[in-house]
C-alpha positions in Angstrom: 67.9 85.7 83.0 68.2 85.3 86.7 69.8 82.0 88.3 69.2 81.3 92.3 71.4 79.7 94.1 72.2 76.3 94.3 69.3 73.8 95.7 71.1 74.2 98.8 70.6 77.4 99.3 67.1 78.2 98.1 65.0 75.2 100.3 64.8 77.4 103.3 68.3 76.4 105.3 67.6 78.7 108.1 71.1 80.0 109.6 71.2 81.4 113.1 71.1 85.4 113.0 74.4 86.8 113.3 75.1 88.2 117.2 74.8 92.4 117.0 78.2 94.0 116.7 79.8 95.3 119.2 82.7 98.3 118.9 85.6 96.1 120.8 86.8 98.7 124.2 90.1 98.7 125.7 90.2 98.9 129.3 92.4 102.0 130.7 96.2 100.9 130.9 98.8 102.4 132.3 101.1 104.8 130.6 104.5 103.3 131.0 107.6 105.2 131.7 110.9 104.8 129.3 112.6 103.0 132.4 108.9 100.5 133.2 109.0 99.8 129.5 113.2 98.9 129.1 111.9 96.4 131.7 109.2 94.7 130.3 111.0 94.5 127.3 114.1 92.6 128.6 111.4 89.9 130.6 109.9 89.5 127.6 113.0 88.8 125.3 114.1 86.6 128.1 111.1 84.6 128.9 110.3 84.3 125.0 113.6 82.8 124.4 113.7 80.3 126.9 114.6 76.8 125.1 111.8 75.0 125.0 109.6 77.4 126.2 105.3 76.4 126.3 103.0 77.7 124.7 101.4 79.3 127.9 104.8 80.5 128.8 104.7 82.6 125.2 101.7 83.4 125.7 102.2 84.7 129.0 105.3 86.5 127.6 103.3 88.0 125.0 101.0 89.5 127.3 103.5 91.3 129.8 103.3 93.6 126.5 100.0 94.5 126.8 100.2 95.4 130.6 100.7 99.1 129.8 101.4 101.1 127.1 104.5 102.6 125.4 106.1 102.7 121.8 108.9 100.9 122.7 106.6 97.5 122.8 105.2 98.0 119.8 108.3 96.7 117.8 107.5 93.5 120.4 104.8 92.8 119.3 104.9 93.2 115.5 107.7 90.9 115.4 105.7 88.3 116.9 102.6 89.1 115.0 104.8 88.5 111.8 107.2 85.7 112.9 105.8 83.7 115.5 105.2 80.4 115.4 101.8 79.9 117.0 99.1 81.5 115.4 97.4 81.6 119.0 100.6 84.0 120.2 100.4 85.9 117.1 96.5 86.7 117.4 97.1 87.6 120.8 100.4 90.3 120.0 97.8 91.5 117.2 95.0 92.3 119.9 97.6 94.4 122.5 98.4 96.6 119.7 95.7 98.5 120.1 97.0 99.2 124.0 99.9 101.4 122.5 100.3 104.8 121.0 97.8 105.2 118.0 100.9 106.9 116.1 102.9 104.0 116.5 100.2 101.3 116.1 99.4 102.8 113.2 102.6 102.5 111.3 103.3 99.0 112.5 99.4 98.0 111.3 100.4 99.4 107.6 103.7 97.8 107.8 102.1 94.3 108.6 99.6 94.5 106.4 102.4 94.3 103.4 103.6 91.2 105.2 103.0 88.0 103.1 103.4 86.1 106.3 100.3 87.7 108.2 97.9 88.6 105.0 98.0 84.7 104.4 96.4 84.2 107.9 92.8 86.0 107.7 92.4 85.5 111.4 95.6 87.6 112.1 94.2 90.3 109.9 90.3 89.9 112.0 92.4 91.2 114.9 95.0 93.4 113.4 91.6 95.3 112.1 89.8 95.2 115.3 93.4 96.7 116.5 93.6 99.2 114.2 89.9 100.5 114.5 91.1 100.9 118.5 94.0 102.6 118.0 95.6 104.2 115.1 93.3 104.2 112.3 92.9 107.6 110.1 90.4 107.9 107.1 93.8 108.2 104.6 94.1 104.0 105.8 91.2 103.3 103.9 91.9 101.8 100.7 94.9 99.9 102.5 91.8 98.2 105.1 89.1 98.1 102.1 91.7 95.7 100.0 91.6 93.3 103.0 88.0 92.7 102.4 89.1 90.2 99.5 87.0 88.3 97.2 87.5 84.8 99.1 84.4 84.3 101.0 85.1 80.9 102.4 84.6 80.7 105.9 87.8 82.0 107.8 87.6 84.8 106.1 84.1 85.9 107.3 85.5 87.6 110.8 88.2 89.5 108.9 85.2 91.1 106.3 82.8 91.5 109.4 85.8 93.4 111.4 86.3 95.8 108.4 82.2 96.5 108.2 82.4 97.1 112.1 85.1 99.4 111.2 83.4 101.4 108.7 80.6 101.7 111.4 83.0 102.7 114.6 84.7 105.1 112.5 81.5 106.5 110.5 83.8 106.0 107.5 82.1 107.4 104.5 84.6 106.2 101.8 83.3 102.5 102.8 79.7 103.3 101.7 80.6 102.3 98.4 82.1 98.4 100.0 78.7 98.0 101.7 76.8 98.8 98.9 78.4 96.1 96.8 78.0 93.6 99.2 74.3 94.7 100.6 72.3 92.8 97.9 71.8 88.9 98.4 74.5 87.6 96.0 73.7 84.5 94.1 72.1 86.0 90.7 73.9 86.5 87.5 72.1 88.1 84.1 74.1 85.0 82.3 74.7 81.9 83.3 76.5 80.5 81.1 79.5 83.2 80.9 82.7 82.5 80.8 83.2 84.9 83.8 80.5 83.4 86.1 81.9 82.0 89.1 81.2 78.1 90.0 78.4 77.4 91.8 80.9 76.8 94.9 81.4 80.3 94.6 78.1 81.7 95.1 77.2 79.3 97.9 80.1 80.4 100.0 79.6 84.1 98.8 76.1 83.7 100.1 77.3 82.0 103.3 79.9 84.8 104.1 76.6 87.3 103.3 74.3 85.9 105.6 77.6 85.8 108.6 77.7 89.6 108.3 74.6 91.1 106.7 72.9 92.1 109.8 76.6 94.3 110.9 76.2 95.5 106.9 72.6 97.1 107.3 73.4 98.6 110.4 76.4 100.3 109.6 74.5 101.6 106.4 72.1 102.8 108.7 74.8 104.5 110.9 76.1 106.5 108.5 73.4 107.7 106.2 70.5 107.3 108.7 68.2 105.5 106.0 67.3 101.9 105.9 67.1 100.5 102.4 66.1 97.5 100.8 68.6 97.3 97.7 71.7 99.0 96.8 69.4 100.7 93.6 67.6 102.4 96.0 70.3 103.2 98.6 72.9 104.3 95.2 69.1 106.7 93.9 69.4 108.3 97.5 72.8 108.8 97.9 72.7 110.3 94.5 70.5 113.2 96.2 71.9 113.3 99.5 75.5 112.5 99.3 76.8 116.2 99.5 74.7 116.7 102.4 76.1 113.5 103.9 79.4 114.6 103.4 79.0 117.3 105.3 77.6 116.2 108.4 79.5 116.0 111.3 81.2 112.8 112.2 
């Protein structure tokens, strides 16, 4: 037995079609010398720790860090991503990651993603993804980025799971075929309705929500990677079942 959504849902609420995605680019910056860097670093210890400092002035601070790159700023800018105390100045050190050395972003990414303090903030992860898919990211990452998909699909959490579907389409990750599948149908149907398991009805309307935010990024990065439009994940999981050695060994 199949159950619809909630009345809500089902009476034609028309939601405005999601804007195409869009690979974030980093404009060139300049490759900073040990001595440049040293310096940057001291104006922004200084500046950050005036007393009573603004919020533009840490803002401002923060973003002396992204004015070229070196590993020596990315320490900077993790520590604000995981300790500051606007989430504004923390998004922003999150976004200049991606202006340093992928090696270096890289480990800093992995090591913030075990942070309690910036997992709880899904708008910290959006950008620390967005980061990562700039700079840093390698296919061995993938099971850390696919657990950041969650299963909350309440509303901020819709820019973090449309930054890791933008991912799998930047990177022409393969391993996330199996993340788009599961999320590719419309959700809202159960075979039993009255299961002990079946989420509230809450549940599916936000589920269906977060679905129609990013289903448009979904189907395209399906499309991306196996060159095939399909119309339900049966028929995408029947082709794949043919083609995915051959898919495997294309070039990416």
């Amino acid at each position: 037995m199949l159950v619809a959504l909630t009345l809500t849902l089902c009476c034609g609420v028309q939601d405005p079609a999601p804007a195409a995605a869009s690979r974030p680019t980093t404009p060139a910056v300049k490759q900073l010398s040990d001595g440049e860097a040293k310096a940057i670093a001291a104006t922004f210890k200084r500046e950050s720790s005036t007393k009573n400092a603004s919020l533009k002035d840490r803002m401002d601070a923060v973003q002396k860090l992204g004015e070229g790159s070196h590993a020596k700023l990315v320490p900077l800018l993790e520590r604000v991503v995981s300790r500051g105390d606007s989430v504004s100045v923390r998004r922003e050190a999150a976004k200049l990651l991606a202006v340093h050395p992928p090696e270096d972003v890289r480990k800093s990414i992995l090591k913030l993603f075990k942070d309690r303090a910036v997992t709880a903030k899904p708008e910290i992860v959006a950008d620390l993804i967005r980061s990562f898919d700039r700079s840093g990211y390698t296919s061995k990452d993938w099971k850390v980025i696919e657990k950041q998909f969650g299963t909350d699909f309440s509303e901020e959490h819709r820019p973090k799971q449309q930054a890791i579907i933008e991912l799998i389409e930047n990177q022409k990750e393969l391993q996330g075929i199996d993340l788009l599948l599961h999320h590719l149908d419309e959700p809202g149907t159960v075979d039993d309705p009255h299961a002990a398991d079946n989420p509230p009805a809450e549940y599916w309307e936000q589920r269906w929500k977060a679905w129609r935010s990013w289903r448009d990024e979904l189907k395209t990065a399906l499309f991306k990677l196996t060159g095939q439009k399909f119309n339900s994940s049966d028929e995408a999981r029947a082709w794949l079942a043919k083609n995915k050695k051959k898919l495997e060994g294309r070039p990416r």
